[in-house]
C-alpha positions in Angstrom: 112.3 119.0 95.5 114.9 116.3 95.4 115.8 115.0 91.7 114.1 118.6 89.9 116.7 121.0 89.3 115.2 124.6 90.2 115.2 127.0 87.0 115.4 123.9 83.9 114.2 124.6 80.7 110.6 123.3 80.5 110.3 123.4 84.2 107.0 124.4 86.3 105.9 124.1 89.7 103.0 124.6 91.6 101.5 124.3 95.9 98.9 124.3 98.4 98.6 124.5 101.7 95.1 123.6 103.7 94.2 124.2 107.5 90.6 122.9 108.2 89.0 122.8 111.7 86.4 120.6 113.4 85.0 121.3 116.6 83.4 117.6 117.2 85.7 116.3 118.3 87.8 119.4 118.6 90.6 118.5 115.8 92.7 121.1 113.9 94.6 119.1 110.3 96.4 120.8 108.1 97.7 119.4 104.2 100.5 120.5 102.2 101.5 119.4 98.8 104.2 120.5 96.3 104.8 118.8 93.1 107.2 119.9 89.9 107.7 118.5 86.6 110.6 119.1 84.4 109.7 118.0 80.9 109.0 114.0 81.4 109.8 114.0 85.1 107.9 115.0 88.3 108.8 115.3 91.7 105.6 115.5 94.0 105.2 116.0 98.1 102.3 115.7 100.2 102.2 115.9 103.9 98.9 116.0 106.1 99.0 116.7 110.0 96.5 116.4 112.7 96.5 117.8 116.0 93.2 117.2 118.8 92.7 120.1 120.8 91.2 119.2 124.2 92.3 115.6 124.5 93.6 113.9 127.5 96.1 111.7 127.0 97.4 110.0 123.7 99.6 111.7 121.1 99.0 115.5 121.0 100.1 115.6 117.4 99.9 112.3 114.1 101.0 112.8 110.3 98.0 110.2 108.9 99.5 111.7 105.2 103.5 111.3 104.1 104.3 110.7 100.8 107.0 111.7 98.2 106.7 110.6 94.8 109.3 110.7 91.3 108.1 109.6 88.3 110.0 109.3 84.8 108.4 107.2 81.6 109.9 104.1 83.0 109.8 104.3 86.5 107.9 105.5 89.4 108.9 105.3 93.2 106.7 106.2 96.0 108.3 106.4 99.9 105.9 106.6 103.2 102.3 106.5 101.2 100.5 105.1 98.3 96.8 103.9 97.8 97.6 100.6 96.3 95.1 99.4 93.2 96.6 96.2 92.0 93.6 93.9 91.7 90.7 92.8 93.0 92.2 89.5 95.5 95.7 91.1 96.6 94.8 95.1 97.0 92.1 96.7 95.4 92.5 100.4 96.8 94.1 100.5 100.3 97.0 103.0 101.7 100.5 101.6 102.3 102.5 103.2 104.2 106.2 101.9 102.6 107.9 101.9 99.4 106.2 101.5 96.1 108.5 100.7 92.8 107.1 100.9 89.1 110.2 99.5 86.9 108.7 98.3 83.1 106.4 95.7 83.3 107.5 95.3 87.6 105.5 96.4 90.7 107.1 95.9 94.1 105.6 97.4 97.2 105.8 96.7 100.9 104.6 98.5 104.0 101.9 98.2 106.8 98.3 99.5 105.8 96.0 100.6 108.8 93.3 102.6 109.9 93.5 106.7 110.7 94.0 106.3 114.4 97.7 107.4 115.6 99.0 106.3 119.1 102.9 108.5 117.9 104.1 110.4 115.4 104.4 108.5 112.8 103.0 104.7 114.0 99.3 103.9 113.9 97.9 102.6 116.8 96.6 99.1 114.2 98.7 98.3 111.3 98.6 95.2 108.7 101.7 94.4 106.8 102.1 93.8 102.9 104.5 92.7 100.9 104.1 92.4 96.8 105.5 91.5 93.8 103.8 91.5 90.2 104.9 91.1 86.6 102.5 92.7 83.6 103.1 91.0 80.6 101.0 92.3 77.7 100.0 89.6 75.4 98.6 92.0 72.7 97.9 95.7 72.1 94.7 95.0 74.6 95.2 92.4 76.5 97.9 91.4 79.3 98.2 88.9 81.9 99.4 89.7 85.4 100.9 86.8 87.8 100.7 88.5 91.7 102.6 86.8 94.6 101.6 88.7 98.2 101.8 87.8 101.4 100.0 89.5 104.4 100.5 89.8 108.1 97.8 90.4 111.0 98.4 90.1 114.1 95.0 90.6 116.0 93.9 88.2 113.1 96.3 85.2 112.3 93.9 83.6 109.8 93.8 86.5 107.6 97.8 86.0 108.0 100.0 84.1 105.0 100.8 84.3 100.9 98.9 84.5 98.2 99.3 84.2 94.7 97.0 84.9 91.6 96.7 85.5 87.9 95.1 88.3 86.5 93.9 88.5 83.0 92.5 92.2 81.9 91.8 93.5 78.1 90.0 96.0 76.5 87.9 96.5 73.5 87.8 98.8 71.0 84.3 100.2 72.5 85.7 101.0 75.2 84.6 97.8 77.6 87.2 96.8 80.4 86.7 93.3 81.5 89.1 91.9 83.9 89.1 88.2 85.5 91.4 87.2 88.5 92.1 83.6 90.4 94.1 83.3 93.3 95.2 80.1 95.6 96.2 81.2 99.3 94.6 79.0 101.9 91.5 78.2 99.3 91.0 79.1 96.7 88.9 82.6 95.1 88.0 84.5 92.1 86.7 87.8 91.0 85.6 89.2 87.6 84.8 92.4 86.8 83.5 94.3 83.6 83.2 98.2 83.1 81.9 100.6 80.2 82.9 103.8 79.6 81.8 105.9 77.1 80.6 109.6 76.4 77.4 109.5 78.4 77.1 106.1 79.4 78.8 104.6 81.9 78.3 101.3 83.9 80.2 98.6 85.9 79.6 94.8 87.3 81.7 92.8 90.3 81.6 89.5 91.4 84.4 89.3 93.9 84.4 85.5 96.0 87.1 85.4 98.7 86.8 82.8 101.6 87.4 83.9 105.1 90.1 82.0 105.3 92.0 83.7 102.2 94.9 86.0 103.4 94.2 89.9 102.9 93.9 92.8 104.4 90.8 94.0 106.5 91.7 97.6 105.6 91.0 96.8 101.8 87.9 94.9 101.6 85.8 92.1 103.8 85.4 88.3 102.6 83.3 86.6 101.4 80.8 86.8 98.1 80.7 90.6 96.8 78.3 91.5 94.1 
């Protein structure tokens, strides 16, 4: 893989290759992945293919799963995709299909997120585009504070269209107990708070996510409104 050198010191390596079948609807998908890490870097490679058998018309054969990753203590850069988890009002867990850059305390990423349905290759037939920038400053050993600036494109949805900005404070106790509380001003104004404990045995999480309609986002990641 690009950036490994084959036969390092410290060096190992490892791959899979999956081909699972479905006969309703008829669709034959198949997943690679290759990663290696030489001492404090990796290199990792995942590709996933589809192909429906008995289909008239459309594209005979998508790749729904691209994505090449390197990661070294201070940075990590993602090409094609990434499931994005920056917070709860920008993206919360959605796949971007784009570049993703980790420098320090920096987070850019920018793409087009979108549903599994392919009308080519590579190009879904639905996409919504992203762009991001965030800064985590860490106030102490436990606590940091994150300002976001997104903006967001739809175009079967222009309200949903437009930037965003928030501030995300997040710390930890010593018990283990994450709580994590977010405001963000786009074309209102929303909030979300959210507190999780994990501990040997016990484990437990709360949400209150409110997000207007009218505040910019991406339909792929979650749905407006009041989320308990």
């Amino acid at each position: 893989l690009p950036g490994i050198r084959i036969g390092a010191s410290g060096s190992s390596g490892s791959g899979y290759y999956e081909a699972p079948f479905g006969s309703d609807p008829a669709i034959l998908q198949g997943t690679l992945l290759l990663s290696r890490r030489e001492r404090d870097r990796s290199a990792e490679l995942s590709i996933g293919g589809a192909a429906p058998l008995g289909m008239d018309g459309g594209s005979r054969f998508s790749i729904p799963l691209s994505s090449f990753t390197l990661r070294t203590p201070n940075r990590e850069i993602t090409l094609m995709d990434r499931v994005i988890s920056n917070s709860p009002l920008t993206i919360s867990r959605s796949n971007v299909r784009g570049i993703y850059l980790q420098q320090g305390p920096w987070q850019v990423n920018a793409g087009y997120s979108f549903f599994s349905t392919f009308e080519n290759l590579l190009l879904p037939t639905s996409k919504e585009g992203v762009v991001g920038l965030a800064y985590r400053h860490r106030l102490s050993p436990r606590s940091t504070l994150t300002p976001n600036l997104f903006y967001f494109t739809n175009q079967s949805q222009t309200d949903r269209s437009g930037p965003v900005g928030t501030v995300v404070y997040e710390t930890r106790t010593a018990s283990d107990v994450k709580f994590v509380a977010e405001l963000g001003v786009g074309r209102s104004i929303a909030g979300a708070v959210e507190i999780e404990i994990d501990r040997p045995g016990r484990r437990g999480w709360a949400k209150l996510r409110i997000a207007p309609p009218e505040m910019p986002s991406l339909t792929t990641d979650q749905q407006s409104g009041r989320q308990i």
